[in-house]
C-alpha positions as CSV (number, residue, x, y, z in Angstrom):
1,X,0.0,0.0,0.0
2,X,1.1,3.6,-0.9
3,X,1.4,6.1,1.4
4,X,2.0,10.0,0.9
5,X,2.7,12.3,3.6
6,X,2.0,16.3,3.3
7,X,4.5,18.3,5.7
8,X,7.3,16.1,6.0
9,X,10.0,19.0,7.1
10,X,8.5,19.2,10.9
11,X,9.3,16.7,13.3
12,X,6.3,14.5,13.1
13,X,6.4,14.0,9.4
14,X,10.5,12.8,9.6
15,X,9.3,10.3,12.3
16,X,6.6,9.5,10.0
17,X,9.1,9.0,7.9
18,X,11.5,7.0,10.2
19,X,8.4,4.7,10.4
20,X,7.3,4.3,7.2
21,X,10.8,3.2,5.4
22,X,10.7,-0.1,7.7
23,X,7.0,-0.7,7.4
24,X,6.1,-4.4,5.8
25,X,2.9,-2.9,4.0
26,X,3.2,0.2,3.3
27,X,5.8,1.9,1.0
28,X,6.3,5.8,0.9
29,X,4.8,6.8,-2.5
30,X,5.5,10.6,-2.0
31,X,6.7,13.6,0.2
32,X,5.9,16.7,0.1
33,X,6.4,20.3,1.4
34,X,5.6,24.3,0.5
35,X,9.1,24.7,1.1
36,X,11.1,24.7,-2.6
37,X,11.7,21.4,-4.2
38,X,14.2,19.7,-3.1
39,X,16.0,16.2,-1.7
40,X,14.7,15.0,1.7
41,X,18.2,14.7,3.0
42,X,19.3,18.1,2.7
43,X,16.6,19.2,5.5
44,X,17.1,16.4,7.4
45,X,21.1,15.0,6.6
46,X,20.4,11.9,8.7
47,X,18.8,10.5,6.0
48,X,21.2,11.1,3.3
49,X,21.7,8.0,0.8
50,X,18.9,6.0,3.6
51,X,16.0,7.7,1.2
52,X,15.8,8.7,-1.9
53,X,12.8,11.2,-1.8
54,X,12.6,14.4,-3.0
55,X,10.3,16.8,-1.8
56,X,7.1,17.7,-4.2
57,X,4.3,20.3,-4.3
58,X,0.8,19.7,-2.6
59,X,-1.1,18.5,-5.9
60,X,-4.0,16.6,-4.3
61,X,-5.5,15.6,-7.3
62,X,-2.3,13.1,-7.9
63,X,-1.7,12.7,-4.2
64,X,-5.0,10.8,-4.4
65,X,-5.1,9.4,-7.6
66,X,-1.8,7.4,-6.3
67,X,-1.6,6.8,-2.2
68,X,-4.0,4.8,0.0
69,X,-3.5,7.1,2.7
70,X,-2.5,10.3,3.1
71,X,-0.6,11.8,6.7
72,X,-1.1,15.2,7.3
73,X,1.7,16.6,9.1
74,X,0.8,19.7,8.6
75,X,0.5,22.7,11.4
76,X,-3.4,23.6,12.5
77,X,-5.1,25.8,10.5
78,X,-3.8,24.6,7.0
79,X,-4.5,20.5,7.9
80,X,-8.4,21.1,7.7
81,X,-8.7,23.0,4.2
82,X,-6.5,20.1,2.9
83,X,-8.6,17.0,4.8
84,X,-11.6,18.8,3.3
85,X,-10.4,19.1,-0.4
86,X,-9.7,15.5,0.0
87,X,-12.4,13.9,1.5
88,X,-14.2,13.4,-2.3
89,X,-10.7,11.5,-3.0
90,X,-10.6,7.6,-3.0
91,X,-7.8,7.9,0.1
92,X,-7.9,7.5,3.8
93,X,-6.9,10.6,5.5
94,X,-4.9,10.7,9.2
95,X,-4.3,14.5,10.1
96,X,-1.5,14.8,13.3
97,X,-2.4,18.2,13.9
98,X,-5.6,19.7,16.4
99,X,-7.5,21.1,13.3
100,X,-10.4,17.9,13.8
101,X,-10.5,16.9,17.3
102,X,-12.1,19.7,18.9
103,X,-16.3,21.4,17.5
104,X,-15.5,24.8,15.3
105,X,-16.7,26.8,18.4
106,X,-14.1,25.0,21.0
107,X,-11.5,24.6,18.3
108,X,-11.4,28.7,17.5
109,X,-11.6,29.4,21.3
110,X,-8.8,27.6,22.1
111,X,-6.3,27.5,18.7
112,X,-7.5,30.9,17.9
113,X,-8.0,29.9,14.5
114,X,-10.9,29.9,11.7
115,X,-12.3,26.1,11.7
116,X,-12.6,24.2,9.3
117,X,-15.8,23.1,7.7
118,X,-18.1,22.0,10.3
119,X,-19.5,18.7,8.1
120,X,-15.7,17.5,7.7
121,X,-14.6,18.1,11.5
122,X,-18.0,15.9,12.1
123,X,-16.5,12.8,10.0
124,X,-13.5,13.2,11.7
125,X,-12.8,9.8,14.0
126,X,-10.8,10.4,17.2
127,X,-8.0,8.1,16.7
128,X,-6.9,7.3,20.4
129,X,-6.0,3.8,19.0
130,X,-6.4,1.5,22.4
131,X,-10.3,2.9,23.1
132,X,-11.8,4.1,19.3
133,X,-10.8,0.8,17.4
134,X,-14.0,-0.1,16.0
135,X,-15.0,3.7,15.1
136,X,-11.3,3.6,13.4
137,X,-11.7,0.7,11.7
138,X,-14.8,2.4,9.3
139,X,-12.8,5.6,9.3
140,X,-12.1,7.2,6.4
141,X,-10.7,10.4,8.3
142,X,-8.8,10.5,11.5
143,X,-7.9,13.3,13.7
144,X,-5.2,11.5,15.6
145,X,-4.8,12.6,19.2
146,X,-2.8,15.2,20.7
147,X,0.7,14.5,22.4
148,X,-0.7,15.4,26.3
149,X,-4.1,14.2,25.6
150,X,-2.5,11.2,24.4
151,X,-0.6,10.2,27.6
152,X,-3.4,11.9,30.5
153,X,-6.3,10.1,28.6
154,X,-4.1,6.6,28.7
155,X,-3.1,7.5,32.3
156,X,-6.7,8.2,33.5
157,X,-9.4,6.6,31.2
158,X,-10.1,3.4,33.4
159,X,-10.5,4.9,36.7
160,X,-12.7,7.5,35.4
161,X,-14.8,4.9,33.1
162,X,-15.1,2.5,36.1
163,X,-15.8,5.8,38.1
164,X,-13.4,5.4,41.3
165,X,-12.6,8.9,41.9
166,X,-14.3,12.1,42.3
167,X,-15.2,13.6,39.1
168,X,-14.4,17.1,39.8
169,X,-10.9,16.4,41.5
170,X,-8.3,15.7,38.5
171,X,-5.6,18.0,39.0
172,X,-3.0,17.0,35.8
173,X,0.8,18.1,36.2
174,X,2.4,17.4,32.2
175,X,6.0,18.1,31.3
176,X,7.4,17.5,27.8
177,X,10.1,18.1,25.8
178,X,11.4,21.1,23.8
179,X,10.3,18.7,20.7
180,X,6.7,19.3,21.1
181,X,7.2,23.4,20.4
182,X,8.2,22.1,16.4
183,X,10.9,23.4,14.7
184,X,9.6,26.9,14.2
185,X,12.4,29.4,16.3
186,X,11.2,30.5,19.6
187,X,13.6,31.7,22.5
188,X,11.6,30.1,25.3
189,X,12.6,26.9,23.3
190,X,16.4,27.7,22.7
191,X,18.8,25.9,24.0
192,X,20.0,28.9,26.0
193,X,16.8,29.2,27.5
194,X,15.8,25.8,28.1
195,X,18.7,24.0,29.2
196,X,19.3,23.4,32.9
197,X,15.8,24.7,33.0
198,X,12.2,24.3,33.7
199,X,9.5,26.5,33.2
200,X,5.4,26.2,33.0
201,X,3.6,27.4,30.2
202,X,0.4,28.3,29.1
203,X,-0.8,28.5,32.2
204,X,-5.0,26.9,32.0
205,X,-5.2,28.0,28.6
206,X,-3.1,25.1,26.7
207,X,-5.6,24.4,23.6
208,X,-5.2,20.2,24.8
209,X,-7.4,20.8,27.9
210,X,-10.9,20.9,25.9
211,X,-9.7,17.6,23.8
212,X,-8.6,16.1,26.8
213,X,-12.1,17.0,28.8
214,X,-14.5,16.0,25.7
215,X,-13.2,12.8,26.2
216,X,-13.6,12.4,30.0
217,X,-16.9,13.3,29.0
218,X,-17.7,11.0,26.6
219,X,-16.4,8.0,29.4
220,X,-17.9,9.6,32.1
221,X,-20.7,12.1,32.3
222,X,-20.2,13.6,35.5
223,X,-16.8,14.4,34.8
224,X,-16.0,18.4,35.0
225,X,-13.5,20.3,34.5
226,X,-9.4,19.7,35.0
227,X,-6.9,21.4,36.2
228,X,-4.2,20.8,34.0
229,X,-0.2,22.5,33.7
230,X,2.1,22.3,31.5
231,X,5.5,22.7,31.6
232,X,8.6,22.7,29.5
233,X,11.6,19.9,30.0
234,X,15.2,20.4,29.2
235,X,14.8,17.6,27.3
236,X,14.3,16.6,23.8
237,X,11.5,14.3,23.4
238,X,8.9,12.5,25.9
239,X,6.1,13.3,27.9
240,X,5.4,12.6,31.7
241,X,1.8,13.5,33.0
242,X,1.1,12.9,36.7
243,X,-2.6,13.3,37.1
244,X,-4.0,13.1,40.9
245,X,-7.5,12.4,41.7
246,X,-9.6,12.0,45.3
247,X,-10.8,8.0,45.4
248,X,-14.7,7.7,46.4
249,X,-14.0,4.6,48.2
250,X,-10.9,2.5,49.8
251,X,-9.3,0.9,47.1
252,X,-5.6,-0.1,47.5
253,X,-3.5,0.4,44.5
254,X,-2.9,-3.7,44.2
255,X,-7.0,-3.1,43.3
256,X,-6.2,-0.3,41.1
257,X,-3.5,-1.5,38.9
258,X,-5.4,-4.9,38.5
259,X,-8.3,-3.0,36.6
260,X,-5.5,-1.2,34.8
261,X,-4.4,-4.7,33.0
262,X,-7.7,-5.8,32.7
263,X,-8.5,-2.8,30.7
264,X,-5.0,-2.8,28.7
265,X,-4.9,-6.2,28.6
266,X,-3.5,-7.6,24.9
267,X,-3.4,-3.9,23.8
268,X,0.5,-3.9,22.6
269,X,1.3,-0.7,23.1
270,X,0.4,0.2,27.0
271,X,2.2,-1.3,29.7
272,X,0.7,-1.7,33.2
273,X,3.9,-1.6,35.8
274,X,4.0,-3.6,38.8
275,X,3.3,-2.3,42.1
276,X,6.0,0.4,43.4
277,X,7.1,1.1,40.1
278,X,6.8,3.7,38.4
279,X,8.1,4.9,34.4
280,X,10.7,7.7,33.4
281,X,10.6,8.8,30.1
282,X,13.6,7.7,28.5
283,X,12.3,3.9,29.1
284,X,10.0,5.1,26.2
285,X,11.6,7.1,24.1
286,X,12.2,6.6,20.2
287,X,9.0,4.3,20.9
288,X,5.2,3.7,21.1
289,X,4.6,2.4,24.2
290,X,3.0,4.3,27.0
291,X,4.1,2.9,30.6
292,X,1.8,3.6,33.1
293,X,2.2,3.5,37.1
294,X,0.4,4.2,39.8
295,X,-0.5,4.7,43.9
296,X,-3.2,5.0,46.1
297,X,-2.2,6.8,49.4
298,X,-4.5,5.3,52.0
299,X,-3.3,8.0,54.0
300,X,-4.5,10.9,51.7
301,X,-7.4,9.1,50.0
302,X,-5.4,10.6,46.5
303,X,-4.6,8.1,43.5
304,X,-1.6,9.1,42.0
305,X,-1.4,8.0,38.2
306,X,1.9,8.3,36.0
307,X,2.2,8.2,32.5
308,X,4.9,8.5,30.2
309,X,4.9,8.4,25.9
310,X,7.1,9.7,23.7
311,X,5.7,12.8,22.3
312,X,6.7,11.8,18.8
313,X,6.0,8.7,18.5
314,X,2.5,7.6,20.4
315,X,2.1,11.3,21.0
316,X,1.9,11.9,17.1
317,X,3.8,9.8,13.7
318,X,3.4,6.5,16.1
319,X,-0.2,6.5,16.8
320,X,-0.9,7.8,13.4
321,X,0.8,4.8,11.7
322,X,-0.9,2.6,14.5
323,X,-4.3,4.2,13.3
324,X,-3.4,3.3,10.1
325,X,-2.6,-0.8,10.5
326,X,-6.5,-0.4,12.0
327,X,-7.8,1.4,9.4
328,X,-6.3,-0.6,6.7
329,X,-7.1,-4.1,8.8
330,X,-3.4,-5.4,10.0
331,X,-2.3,-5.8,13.7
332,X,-2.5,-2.5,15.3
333,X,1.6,-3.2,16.1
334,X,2.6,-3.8,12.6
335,X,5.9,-2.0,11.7
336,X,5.9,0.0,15.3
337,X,8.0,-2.4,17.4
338,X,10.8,-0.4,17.8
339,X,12.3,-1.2,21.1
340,X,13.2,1.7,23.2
341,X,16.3,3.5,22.8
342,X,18.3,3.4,25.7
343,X,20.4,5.2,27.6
């Protein structure tokens, strides 16, 4: 199967890329970019004389008329005038960016943006790959999860599905790597400025919270509103989100973590540590797992949930190509298991 990916030069279309080259069914048709014509390597010299692409202008017509699928890797605000010019296409479309996931009123409040057409957003499938599989099966347009949506809603979905805690009490403390900002200049992102460093940002206004709480509503209806910080790492890529909740009852965490691997049971990707163990982020990174650990303090009546991804991979080109094996009917883990890289 063919696949072409529009926005290749950020970082979530060269892991896309990373992915794709090793990938048993699908073969990168195409690559392309508004930035001038020329060979992948010389934006990215890693992958001189490991692929020969060059990069092409956005002609959707004979994107389509070639590729099975299309990855969006493009920045929000141009991904939904693009998903919506191909949805009359015979392709499956995955967009990485926030352009789908949230309703036109949400998405403008929070991205400060113009939506996109209201009919398209409503197509759009949210592709959190462990709890949407059947919806992403049908799909013939993802909008594939957010990087810190990603990890809280992994972290938190089976305690507030099975509804152990109270629903107004998530307090969500996220940190990830200068990767997440792009590869657009910013001196908060410098390495002057972020190294040896660690600063919160966006303080209750990152444009994640309203994905992240749509989806705690769709679980649980009695869910309200998070509070939810973000804050910058002096590191390159992962993502840890500790999220802390009031239990309704006496549940010990050897109760806790055994509903966790029920739930995650056989799902590849998430991995339920053992008691007194919790994740760090490099026993992720480069990969598309999501460890998860957790505590209930009997002495404080708080569960304490950790979860850790890395933001590239099942934060954004990992999940997308996981989305994909679903969509086009392989094992969800085809082509993604890439052991972490360690140290």
């Amino acid at each position: 199967m063919k696949a072409s990916i529009i926005g290749t030069t950020g970082y979530g279309g060269v892991e896309l890329l990373r992915i794709l080259q090793h990938h048993p069914e699908f073969d990168i048709h195409s690559i392309h970019s508004t930035s001038s014509e020329q060979p992948i390597w010389q934006e990215y010299p890693h992958l001189y004389q490991l692929l020969n692409k060059k990069l092409q202008p956005i002609d959707l017509d004979e994107i389509s008329a070639n590729a099975d699928v299309v990855f969006l890797a493009t920045p929000s605000g141009a991904s939904s005038a693009l998903a919506e010019k191909l949805m009359d296409k015979d392709v499956k479309i995955i967009d990485l960016s926030g352009d789908l996931r949230l309703s036109p009123k949400s998405y403008e409040k929070w991205y400060k943006k113009k939506a996109g057409d209201p009919a398209v957003i409503k197509q759009a499938v949210y592709g959190l790959s462990e709890w949407n599989e059947n919806e992403i099966q049908t799909a013939k347009l993802i909008a594939n999860p957010g990087c810190y949506p990603t990890s809280t809603l992994l972290g938190l979905a089976p305690i507030v599905k099975e509804g152990w805690i109270d629903m107004g009490s998530i307090i969500v403390d996220a940190k990830s790597g200068v990767s997440g900002a792009g590869r657009g200049l910013a001196r908060t992102s410098s390495y002057a400025e972020a190294n040896e460093n660690l600063r919160v940002y966006k303080m209750n206004e990152h444009q994640h919270i309203p994905e992240i709480e749509k989806q705690l509503q769709i679980w649980n209806e009695e869910m309200r509103p998070i509070t939810f910080t973000t804050h910058l790492l002096p590191i390159t890529r992962g993502i840890m989100t500790t999220s802390y909740a009031e239990l309704t009852s006496e549940h010990v965490t050897k109760q806790i973590l055994e509903l966790y691997q029920d739930t995650y049971g056989g799902k590849p990707f998430i991995h339920i540590l053992p008691e007194n163990y919790f994740p760090a982020v490099k026993e992720v990174a480069s990969s598309n797992y999501c460890n998860i650990g957790l505590h209930a303090d009997q002495r404080t009546g708080r569960l304490t949930i950790i979860s850790v991804i890395d933001n590239l991979m099942k934060g954004a080109a990992g999940q997308a190509v996981q989305n994909a094996n679903i969509m086009f009917g392989m094992n969800e883990d085809t082509g993604l298991n890439f052991v972490p890289v360690y140290p």
